[in-house]
VEXTI-580777 format. One record per residue (C-alpha): residue in one letter; x, y, z. Coordinates in pm, whole numbers, plus 50000, padded with zeros to 5 digits. Example, Ala and Ser with C-alpha at 12.3 -4.5 7.8 and 13.67 -1.06 7.14 Angstrom:
REM VEXTI-580777
MITOR residu u v w
MITOR a 51230 49550 50780
MITOR s 51367 49894 50714
This chain:
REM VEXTI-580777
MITOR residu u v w
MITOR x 85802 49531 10234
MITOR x 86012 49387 10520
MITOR x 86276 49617 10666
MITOR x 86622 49524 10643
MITOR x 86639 49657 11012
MITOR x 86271 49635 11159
MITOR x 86238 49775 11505
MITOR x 86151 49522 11825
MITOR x 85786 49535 11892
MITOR x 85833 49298 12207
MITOR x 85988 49085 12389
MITOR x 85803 48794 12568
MITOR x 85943 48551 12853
MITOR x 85808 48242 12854
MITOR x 85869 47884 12986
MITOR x 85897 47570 12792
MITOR x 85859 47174 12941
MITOR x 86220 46982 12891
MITOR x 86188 46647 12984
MITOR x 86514 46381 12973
MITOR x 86425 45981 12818
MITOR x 86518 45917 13141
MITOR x 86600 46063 13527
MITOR x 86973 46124 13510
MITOR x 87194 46084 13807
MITOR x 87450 46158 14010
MITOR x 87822 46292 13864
MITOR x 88138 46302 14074
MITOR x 88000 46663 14253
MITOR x 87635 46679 14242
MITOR x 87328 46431 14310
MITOR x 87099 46366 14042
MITOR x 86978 46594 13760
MITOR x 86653 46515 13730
MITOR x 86419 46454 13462
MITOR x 86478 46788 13300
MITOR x 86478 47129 13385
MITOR x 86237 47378 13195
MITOR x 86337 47619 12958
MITOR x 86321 48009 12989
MITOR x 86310 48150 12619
MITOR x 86242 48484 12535
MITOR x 86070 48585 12183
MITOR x 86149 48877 12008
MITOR x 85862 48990 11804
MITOR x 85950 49314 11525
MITOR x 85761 49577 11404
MITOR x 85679 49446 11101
MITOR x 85564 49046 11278
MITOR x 85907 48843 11230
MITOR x 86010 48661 11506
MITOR x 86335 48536 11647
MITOR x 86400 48364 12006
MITOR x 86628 48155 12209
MITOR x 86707 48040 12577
MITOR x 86807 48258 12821
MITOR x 86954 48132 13147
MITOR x 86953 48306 13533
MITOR x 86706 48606 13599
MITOR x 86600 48835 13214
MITOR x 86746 49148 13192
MITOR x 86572 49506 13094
MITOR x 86318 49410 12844
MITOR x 86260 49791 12864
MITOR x 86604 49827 12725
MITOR x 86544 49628 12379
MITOR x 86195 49729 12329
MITOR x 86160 49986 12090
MITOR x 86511 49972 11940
MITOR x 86634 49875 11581
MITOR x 86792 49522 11548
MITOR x 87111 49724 11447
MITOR x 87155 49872 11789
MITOR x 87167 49553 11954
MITOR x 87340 49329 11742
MITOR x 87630 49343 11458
MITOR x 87590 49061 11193
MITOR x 88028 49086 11209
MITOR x 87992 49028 11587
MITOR x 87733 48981 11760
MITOR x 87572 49142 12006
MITOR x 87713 49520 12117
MITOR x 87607 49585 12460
MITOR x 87713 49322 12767
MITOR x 87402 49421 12914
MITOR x 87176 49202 12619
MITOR x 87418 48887 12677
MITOR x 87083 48757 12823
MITOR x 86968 48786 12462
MITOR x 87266 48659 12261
MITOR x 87092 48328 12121
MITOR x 86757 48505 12058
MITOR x 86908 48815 11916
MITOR x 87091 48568 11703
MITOR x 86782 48401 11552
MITOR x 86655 48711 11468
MITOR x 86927 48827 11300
MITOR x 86941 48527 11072
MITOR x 86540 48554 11013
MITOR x 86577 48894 10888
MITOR x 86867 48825 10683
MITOR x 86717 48459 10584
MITOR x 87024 48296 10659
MITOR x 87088 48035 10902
MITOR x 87338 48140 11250
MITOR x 87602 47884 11088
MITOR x 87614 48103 10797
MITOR x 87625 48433 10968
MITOR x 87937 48304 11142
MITOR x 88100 48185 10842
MITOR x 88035 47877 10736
MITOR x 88401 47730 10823
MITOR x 88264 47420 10987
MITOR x 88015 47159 10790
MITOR x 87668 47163 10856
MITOR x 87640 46833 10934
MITOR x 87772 46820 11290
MITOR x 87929 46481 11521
MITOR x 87764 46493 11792
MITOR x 87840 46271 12100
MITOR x 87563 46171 12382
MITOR x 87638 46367 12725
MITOR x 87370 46182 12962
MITOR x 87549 45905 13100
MITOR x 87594 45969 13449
MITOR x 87630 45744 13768
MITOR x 87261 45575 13723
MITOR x 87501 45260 13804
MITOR x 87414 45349 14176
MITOR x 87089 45433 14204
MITOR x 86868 45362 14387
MITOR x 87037 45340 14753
MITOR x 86838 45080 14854
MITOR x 86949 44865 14561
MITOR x 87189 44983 14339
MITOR x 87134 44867 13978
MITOR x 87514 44835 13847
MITOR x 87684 44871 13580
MITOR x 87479 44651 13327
MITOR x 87194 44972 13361
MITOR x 87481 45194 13222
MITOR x 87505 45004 12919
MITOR x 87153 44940 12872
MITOR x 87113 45350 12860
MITOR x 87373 45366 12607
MITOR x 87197 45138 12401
MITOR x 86879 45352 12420
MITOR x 87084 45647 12345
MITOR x 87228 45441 12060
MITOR x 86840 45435 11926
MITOR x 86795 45717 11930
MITOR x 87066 45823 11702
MITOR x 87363 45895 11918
MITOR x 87694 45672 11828
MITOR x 87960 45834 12071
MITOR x 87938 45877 12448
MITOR x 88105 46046 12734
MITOR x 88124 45895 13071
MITOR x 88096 46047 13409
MITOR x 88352 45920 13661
MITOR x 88482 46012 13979
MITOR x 88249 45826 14182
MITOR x 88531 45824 14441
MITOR x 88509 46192 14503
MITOR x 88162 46133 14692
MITOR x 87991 45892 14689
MITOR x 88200 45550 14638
MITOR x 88520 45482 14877
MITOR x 88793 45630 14716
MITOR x 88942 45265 14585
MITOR x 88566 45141 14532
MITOR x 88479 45428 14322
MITOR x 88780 45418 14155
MITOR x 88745 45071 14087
MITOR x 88389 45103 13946
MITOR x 88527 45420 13708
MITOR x 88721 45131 13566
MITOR x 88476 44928 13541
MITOR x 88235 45099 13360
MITOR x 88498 45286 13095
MITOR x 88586 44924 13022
MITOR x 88219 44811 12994
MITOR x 88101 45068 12763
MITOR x 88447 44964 12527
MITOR x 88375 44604 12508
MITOR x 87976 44687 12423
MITOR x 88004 44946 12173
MITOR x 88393 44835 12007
MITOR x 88347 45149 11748
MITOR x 88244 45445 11935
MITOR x 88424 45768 12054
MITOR x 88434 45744 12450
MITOR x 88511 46049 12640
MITOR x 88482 46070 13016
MITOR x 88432 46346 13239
MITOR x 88568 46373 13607
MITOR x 88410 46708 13712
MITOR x 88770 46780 13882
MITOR x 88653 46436 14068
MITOR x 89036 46316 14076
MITOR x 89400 46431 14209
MITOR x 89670 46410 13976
MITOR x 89792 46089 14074
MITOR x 89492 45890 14104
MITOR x 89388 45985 13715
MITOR x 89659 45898 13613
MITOR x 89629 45556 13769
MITOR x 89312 45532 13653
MITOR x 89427 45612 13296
MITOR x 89639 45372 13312
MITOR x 89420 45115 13372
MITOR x 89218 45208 13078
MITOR x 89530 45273 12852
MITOR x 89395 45048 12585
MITOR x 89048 45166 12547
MITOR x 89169 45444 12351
MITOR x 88950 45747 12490
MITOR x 88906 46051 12287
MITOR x 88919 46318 12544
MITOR x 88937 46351 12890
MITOR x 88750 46594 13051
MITOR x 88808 46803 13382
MITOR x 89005 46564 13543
MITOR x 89100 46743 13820
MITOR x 89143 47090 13967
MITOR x 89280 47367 13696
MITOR x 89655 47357 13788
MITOR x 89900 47436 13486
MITOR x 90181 47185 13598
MITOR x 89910 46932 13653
MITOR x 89809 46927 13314
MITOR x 90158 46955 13143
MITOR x 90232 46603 13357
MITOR x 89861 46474 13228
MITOR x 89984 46559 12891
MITOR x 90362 46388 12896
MITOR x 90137 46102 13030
MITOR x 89913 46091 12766
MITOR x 90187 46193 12509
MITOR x 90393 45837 12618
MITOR x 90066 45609 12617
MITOR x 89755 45744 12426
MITOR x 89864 46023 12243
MITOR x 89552 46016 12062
MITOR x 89355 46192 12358
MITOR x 89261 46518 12419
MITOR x 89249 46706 12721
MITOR x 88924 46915 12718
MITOR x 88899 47181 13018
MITOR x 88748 47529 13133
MITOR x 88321 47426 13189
MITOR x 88316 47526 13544
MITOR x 88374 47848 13649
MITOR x 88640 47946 13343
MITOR x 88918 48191 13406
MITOR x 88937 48178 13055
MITOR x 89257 48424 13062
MITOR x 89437 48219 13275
MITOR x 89340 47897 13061
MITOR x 89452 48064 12746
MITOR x 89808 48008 12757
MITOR x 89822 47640 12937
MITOR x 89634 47576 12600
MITOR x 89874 47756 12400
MITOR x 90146 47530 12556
MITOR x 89961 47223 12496
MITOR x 89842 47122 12787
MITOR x 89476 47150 12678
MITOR x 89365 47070 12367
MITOR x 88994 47169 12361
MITOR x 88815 47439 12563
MITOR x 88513 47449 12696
MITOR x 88290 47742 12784
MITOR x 87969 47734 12779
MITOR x 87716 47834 12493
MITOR x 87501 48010 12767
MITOR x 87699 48132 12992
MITOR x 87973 48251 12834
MITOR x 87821 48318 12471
MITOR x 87797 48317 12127
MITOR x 87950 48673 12090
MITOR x 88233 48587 12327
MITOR x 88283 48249 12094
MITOR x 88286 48452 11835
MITOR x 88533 48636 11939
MITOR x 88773 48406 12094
MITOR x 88741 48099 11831
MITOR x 89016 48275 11587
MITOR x 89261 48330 11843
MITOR x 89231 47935 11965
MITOR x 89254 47802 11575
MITOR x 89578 48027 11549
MITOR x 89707 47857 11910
MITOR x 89610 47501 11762
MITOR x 89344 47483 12016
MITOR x 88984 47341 11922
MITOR x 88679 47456 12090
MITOR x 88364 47224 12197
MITOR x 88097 47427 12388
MITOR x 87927 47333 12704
MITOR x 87604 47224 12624
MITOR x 87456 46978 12894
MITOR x 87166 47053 13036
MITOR x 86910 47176 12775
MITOR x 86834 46957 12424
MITOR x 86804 47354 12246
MITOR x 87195 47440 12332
MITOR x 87333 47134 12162
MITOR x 87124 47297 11856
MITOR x 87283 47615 11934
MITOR x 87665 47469 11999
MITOR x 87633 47294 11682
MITOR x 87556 47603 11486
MITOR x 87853 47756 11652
MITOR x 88070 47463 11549
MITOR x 87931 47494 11165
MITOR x 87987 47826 11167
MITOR x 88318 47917 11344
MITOR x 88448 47564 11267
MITOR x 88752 47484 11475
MITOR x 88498 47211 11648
MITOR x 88527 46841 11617
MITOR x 88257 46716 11845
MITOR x 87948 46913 12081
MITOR x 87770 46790 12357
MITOR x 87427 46646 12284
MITOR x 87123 46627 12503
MITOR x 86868 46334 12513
MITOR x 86527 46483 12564
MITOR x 86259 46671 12433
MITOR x 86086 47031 12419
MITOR x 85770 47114 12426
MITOR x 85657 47241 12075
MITOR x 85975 47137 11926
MITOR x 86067 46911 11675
MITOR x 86266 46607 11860
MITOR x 86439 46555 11438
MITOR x 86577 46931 11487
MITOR x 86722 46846 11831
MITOR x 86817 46450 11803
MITOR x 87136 46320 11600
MITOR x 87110 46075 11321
MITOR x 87364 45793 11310
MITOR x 87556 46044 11533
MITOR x 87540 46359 11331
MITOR x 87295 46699 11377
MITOR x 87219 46803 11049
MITOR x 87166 47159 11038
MITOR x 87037 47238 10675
MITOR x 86972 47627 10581
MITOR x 86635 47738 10764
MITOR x 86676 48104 10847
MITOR x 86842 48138 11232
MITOR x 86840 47842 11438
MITOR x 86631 47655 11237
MITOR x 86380 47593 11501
MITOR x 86016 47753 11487
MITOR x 85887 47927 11785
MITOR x 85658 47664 11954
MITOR x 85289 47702 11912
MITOR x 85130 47944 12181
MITOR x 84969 47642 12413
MITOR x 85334 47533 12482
MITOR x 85426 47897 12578
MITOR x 85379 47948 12954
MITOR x 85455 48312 13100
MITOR x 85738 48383 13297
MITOR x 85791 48690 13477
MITOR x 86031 48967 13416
């Protein structure tokens, strides 16, 4: 019979091929992302053969520490994980968890959110002006949505701030404008968000914004440096002439503290963290007090098709999420249906965990501790 709290056999690194439908530019800070990073996962393999695993991101921690140990040292089904030094392990720790208690994560967090999940597409970037040589415009943009649009994705966020770098201030500016418009005028019915990666001052968003008043865009996104006043003068704007907007913040580097109460005063609507980096078990945690401050969480995603999986399963779970970050791409040995949106939404359903089987062994390449 299978324990109700087996003991971890093993723990295996490995490395998984990610690949994007496309190679995805440049945003306002960095040059271009590539066609898709690989993923590190780790497998967790109990004494009795069940098996639960997840990403992990930067360098594994002590295997030697998990090893050996009952599931109930290591993580709380009320919780989440109990030491700081497994964090590596929070998303495969959670799998397991639901696998043993043949539940899905979303229910293990408490079902408040549905498990069919809005998701918006997160991969348009500044392809507009690439390559050097001859720079393809704005027209490419669209096309890309379209793409994105077949593959099931029916909202889209927008990277501007092409005047930071790599655009003349008033040319990049300009072309911010140009595109938000664009993307409006070719898809009349989707949720636009854009995302500045603190690309702007004060002043010049809100000159942009006001250029763009009448689009009606859903959120705006890192806009510029984290500076309280900043963003309680971004928010009278917005109040005055698109009230409808939300002001999403605190992806790069958080000080999640100090981000806390601008939120609570309403000068950021949605928060940010990432479901990596910062964690499930510190979402966990910190979702309740946010819902009690009128505050809505969205987690960081980009990067990796597998954490819009796992942000969406946060968002069924905790609820207190309107929207998550999707990922165009694939995974080796995964599913593309368990990863990809249809007609905008990631439905979840009730497989145990994630919902996502570990990949069949020829996809599994070794990574070292």
């Amino acid at each position: 019979m299978a324990s109700a709290d087996p003991r971890i056999r093993s723990v295996r690194l490995a490395s998984l091929e990610t690949r994007y439908p496309r190679t995805v530019g440049r945003n306002a800070r960095l040059g271009s992302h590539g066609d898709g990073p690989d993923s590190h996962v780790a497998v967790l393999v109990t004494d009795d053969g069940r098996t639960g695993w997840g990403l992990f991101e930067g360098p594994p921690g002590d295997v030697g520490r998990v090893e050996g140990r009952l599931l109930s040292e290591l993580i709380d089904p009320a919780t989440g994980i109990l030491d700081a030094a497994e964090h590596w392990l929070d998303i495969a720790l959670h799998d397991l968890l639901g696998v043993v208690l043949d539940a899905p994560v979303h229910t293990l967090l408490g079902g408040h959110g549905s498990p069919d999940v809005a998701v918006y597409d997160g991969a348009v970037y500044f392809d507009d002006l690439d390559p050097d040589d001859a720079p393809r415009g704005v027209g490419v943009l669209i096309e890309e949505c379209r793409a994105d649009a077949a593959l099931g994705f029916r909202d889209f966020k927008l990277k501007i701030g092409r005047g930071n770098r790599w655009l003349p201030r008033a040319a990049g500016d300009a072309r911010d404008i140009e595109v938000t418009r664009a993307v409006r005028d070719a898809f009349p019915d989707a949720r636009i968000l854009v995302d500045a990666n603190d690309g702007y001052d004060r002043d010049g968003f809100l000159a942009y914004l006001a250029a763009v008043a009448d689009v009606g865009l859903y959120w705006v996104e890192e806009p510029f440096p984290d500076d309280a006043d900043d963003l309680a003068a971004l928010r009278t704007w917005l109040d005055a002439h698109s009230p409808g907007t939300r002001i999403a913040e605190g992806e790069t580097s958080p000080d999640v503290a100090a981000l806390l109460p601008v939120a609570a005063a309403g000068s950021i609507d949605v928060l940010l963290m990432d479901v990596m980096s910062y964690g499930l078990t510190a979402w966990r945690r910190l979702m309740p007090t946010l819902a009690a401050a009128g505050v809505h969480g969205s987690p960081h995603a980009w990067g990796r098709p597998l954490k819009t999986r796992y942000a969406a399963h946060l968002a069924a779970g905790l609820g207190n999420v309107e929207v998550v970050e999707g990922v165009p791409g694939t995974v080796a040995g995964v599913d593309p249906a368990l990863l990809t949106p249809a007609d905008g939404v990631l439905r979840l359903g009730d497989r145990p965990g994630f919902g996502v089987p570990v990949p069949e062994e020829r996809h599994l390449r070794p990574v070292r501790a």
